[in-house]
C-alpha positions as CSV (number, residue, x, y, z in Angstrom):
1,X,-22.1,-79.4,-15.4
2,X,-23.5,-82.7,-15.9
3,X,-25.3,-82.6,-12.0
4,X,-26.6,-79.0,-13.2
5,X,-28.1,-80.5,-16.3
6,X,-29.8,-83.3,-14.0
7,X,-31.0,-80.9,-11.5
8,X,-32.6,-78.6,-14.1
9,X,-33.9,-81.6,-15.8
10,X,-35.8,-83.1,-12.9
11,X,-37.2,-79.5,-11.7
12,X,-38.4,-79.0,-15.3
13,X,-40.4,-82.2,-15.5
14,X,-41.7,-81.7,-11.9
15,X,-43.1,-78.6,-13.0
16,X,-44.6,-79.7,-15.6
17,X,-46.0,-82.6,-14.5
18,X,-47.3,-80.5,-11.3
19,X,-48.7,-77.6,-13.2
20,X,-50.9,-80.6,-15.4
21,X,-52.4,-81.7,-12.5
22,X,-52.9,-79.1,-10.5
23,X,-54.3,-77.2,-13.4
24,X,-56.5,-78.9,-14.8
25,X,-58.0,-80.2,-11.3
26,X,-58.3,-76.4,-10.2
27,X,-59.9,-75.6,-13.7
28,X,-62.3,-78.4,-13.0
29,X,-63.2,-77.0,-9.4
30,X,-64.2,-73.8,-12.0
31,X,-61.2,-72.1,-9.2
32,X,-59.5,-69.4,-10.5
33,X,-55.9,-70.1,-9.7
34,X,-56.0,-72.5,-12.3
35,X,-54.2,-70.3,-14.4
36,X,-51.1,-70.3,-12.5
37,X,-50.6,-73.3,-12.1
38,X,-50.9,-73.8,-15.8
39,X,-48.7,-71.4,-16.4
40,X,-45.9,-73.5,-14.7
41,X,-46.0,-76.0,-17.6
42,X,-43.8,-73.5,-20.0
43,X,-41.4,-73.1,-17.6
44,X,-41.1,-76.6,-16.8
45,X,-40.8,-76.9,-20.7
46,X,-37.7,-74.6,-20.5
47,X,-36.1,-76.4,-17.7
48,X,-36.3,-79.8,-19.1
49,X,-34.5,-77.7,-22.4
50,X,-31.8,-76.5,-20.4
51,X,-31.1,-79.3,-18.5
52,X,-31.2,-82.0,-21.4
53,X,-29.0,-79.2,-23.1
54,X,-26.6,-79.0,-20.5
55,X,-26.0,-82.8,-19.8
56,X,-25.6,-82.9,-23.7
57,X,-22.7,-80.5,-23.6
58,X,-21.2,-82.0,-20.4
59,X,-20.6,-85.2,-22.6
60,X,-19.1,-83.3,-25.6
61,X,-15.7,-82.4,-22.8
């Protein structure tokens, strides 16, 4: 569980991170796919929830 809790945590920051940049660069350009890739950052948000959550838990055992 603890390797799950990483894996989520890493994919939840890179998406983040990704979304960011890619976002606000697009929104910059005045392209209108800038609003996908801004809406990556909330589900980045929830990964890096779930994974901190399940590294938490994998201590707890």
């Amino acid at each position: 569980m603890h390797k799950l809790g990483v894996i989520f945590t890493l994919l939840g920051l890179a998406l983040s991170v990704v979304g960011l940049i890619v976002g606000f660069w697009e929104m910059a350009h005045g392209a209108e796919e800038s609003e996908m890739w801004l809406m990556l950052v909330p589900f980045g948000f929830v990964g890096l929830l779930l994974g901190v959550t399940l590294t938490q838990l994998s201590r707890k055992q």
